[in-house]
VOBA-1610 file (N, C-alpha, C; in pm, whole numbers, padded with zeros to 5 digits, always signed):
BEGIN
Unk+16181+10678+08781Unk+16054+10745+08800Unk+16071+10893+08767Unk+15999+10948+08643Unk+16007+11076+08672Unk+15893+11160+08727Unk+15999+11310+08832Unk+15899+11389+08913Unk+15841+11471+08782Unk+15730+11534+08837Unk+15679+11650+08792Unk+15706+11804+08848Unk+15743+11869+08784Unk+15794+11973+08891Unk+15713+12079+08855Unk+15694+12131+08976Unk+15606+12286+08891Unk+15523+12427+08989Unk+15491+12508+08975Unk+15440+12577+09061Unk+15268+12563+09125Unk+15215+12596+09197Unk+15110+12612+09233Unk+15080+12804+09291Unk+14952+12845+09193Unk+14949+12990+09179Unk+14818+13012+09271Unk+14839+13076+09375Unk+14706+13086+09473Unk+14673+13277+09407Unk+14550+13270+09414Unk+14487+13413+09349Unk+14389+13457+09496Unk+14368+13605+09460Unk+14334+13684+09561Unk+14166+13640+09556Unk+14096+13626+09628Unk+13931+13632+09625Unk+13860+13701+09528Unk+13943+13858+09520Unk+13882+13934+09414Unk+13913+13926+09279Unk+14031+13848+09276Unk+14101+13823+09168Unk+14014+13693+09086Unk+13947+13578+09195Unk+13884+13456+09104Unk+13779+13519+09007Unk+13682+13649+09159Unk+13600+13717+09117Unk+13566+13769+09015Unk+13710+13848+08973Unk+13702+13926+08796Unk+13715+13884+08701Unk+13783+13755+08705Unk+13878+13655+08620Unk+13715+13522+08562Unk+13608+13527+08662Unk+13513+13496+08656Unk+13510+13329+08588Unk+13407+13336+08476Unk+13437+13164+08443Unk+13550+13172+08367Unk+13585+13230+08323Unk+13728+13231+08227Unk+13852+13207+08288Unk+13873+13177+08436Unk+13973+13102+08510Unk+13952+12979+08508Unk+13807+12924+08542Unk+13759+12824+08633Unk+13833+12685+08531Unk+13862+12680+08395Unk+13901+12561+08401Unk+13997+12518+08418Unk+14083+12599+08487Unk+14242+12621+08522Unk+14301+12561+08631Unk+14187+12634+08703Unk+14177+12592+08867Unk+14158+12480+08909Unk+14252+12409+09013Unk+14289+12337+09063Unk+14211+12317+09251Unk+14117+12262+09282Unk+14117+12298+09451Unk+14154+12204+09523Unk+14198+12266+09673Unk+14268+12241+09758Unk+14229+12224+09851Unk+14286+12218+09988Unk+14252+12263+10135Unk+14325+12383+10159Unk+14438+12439+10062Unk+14468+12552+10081Unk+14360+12657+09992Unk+14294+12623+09924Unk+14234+12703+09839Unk+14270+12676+09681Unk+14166+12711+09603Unk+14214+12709+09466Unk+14314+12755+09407Unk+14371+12714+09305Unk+14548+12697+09186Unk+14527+12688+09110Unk+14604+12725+09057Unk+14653+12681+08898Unk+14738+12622+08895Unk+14799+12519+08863Unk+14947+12418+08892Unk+15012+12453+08714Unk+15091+12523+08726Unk+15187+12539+08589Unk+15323+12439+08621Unk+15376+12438+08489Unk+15506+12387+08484Unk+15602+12539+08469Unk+15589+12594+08426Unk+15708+12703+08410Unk+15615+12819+08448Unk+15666+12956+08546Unk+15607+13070+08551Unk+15721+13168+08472Unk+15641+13274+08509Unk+15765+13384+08451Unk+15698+13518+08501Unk+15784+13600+08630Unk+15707+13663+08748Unk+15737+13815+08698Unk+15832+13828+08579Unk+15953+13971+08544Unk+15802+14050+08453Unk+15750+14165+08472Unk+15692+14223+08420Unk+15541+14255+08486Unk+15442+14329+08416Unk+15319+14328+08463Unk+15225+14268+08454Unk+15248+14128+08389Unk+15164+14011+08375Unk+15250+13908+08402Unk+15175+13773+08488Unk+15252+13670+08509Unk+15258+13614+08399Unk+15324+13508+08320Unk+15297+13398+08256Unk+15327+13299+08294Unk+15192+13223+08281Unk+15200+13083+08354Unk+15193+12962+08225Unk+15310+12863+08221Unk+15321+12786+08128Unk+15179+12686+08172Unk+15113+12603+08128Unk+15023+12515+08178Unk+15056+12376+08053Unk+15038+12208+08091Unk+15031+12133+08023Unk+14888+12087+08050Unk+14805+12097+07942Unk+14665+12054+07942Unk+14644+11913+07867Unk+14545+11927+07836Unk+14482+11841+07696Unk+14346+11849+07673Unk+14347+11843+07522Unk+14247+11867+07462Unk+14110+11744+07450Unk+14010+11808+07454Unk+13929+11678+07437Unk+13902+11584+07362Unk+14041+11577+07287Unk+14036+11446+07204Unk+14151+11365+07260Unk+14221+11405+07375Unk+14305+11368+07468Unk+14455+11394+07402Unk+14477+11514+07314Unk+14610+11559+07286Unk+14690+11616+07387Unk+14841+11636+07434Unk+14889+11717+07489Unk+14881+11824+07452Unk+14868+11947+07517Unk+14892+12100+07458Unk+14954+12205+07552Unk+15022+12324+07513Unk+15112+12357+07594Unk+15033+12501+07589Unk+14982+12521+07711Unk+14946+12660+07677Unk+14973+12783+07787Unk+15005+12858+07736Unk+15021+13043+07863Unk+14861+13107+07899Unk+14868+13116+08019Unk+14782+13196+08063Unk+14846+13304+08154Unk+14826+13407+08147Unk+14874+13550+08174Unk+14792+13629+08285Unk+14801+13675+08412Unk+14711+13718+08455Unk+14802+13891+08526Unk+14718+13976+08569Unk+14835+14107+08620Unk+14883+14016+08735Unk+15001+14073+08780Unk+15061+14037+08899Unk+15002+14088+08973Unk+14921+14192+09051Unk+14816+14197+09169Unk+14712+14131+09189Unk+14660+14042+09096Unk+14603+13930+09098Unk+14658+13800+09224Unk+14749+13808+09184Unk+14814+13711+09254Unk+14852+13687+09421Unk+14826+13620+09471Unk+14856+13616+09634Unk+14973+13509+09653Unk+15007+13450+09605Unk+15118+13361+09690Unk+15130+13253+09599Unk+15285+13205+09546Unk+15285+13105+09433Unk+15416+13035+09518Unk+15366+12890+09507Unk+15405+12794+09598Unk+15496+12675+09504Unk+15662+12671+09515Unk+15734+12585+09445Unk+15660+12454+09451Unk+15634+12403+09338Unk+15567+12251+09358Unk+15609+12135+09285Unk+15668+12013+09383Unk+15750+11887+09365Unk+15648+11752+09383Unk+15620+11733+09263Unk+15468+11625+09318Unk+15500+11478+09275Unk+15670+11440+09327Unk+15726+11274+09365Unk+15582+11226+09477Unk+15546+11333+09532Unk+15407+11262+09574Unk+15276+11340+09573Unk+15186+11341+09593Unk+15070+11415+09596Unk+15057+11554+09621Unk+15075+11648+09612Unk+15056+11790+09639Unk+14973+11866+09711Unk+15003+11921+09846Unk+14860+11904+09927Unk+14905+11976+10012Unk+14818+12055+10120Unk+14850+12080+10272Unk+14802+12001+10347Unk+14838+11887+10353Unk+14841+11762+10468Unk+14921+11768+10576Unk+14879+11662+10685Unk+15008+11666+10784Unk+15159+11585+10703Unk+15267+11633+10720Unk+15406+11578+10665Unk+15481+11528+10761Unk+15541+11388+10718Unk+15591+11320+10779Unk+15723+11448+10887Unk+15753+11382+10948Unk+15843+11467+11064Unk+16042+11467+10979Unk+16093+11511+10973Unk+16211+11476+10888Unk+16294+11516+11005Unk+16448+11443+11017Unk+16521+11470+11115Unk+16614+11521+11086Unk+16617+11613+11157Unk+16766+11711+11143Unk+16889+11613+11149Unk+16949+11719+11022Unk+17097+11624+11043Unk+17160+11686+11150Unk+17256+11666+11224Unk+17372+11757+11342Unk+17464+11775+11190Unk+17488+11969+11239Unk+17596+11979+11192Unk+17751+11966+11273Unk+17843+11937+11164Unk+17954+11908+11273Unk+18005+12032+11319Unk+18062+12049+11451Unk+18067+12155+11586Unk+18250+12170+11532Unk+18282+12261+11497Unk+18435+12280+11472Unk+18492+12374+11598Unk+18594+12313+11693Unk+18644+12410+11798Unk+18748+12445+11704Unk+18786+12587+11703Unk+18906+12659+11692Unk+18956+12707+11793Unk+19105+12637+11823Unk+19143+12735+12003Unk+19182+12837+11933Unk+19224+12941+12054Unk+19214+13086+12067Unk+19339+13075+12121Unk+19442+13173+12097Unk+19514+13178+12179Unk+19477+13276+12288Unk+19523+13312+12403Unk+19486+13371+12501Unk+19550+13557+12477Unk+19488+13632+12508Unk+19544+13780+12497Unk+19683+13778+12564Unk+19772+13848+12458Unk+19880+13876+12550Unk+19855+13994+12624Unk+19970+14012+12707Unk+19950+14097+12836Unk+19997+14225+12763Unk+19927+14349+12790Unk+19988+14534+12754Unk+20083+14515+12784Unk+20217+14539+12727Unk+20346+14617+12747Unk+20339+14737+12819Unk+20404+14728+12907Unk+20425+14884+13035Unk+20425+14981+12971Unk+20345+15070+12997Unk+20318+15184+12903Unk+20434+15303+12954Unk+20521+15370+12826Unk+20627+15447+12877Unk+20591+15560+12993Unk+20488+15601+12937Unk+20479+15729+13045Unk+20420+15707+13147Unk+20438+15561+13219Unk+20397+15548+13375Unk+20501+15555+13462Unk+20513+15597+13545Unk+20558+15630+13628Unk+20615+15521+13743Unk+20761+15503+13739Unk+20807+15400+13792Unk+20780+15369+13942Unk+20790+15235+14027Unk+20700+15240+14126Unk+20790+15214+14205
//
């Protein structure tokens, strides 16, 4: 089975705002709020680039960048979608125990009689 791996890009309110219909077919919604789900980002500079796999309406694959400033941006979320992608409740996962390593100690040795005390 292969995963899909990829990011999910949450944008600021004012940011959908300016970006206007020229985001909207990008966007992805949520219960966390609207995304963009890319496969590759790239965060180094003053514009993000966000890789995206679309398709065209004759149902081609196409690989395309969309670029937005980085203050645009509010919070971009690693995304692994082996199952659905969501803020749902998640199953409970159990801690493994790590294993407990004792190291003994040896015990302090005792001060050596210090010369300049004074014999008793």
């Amino acid at each position: 089975m292969e995963e899909s791996r990829g990011y999910a890009v949450f944008f600021f309110p004012q940011a959908l705002e300016a970006l206007g219909e020229a985001i909207k077919p990008y966007l992805l919604d949520s219960p966390g709020g609207p995304h963009v789900l890319c496969r590759e980002i790239d965060t180094a500079g003053a514009l993000i680039e966000m890789t995206l796999e679309m398709q065209t309406s004759e149902g081609r694959a196409v690989s395309l960048e969309l670029m937005v400033p980085t203050n645009m941006v509010r919070m971009i979320v690693s995304a692994r979608s082996d199952e659905a992608f969501g803020f749902g409740p998640r199953p409970a996962h159990v801690a493994h125990a790590t294993p407990v390593v004792v190291v003994p100690q040896a015990a302090p040795a005792p001060a050596p009689d210090s010369p300049n005390k004074p014999a008793e």
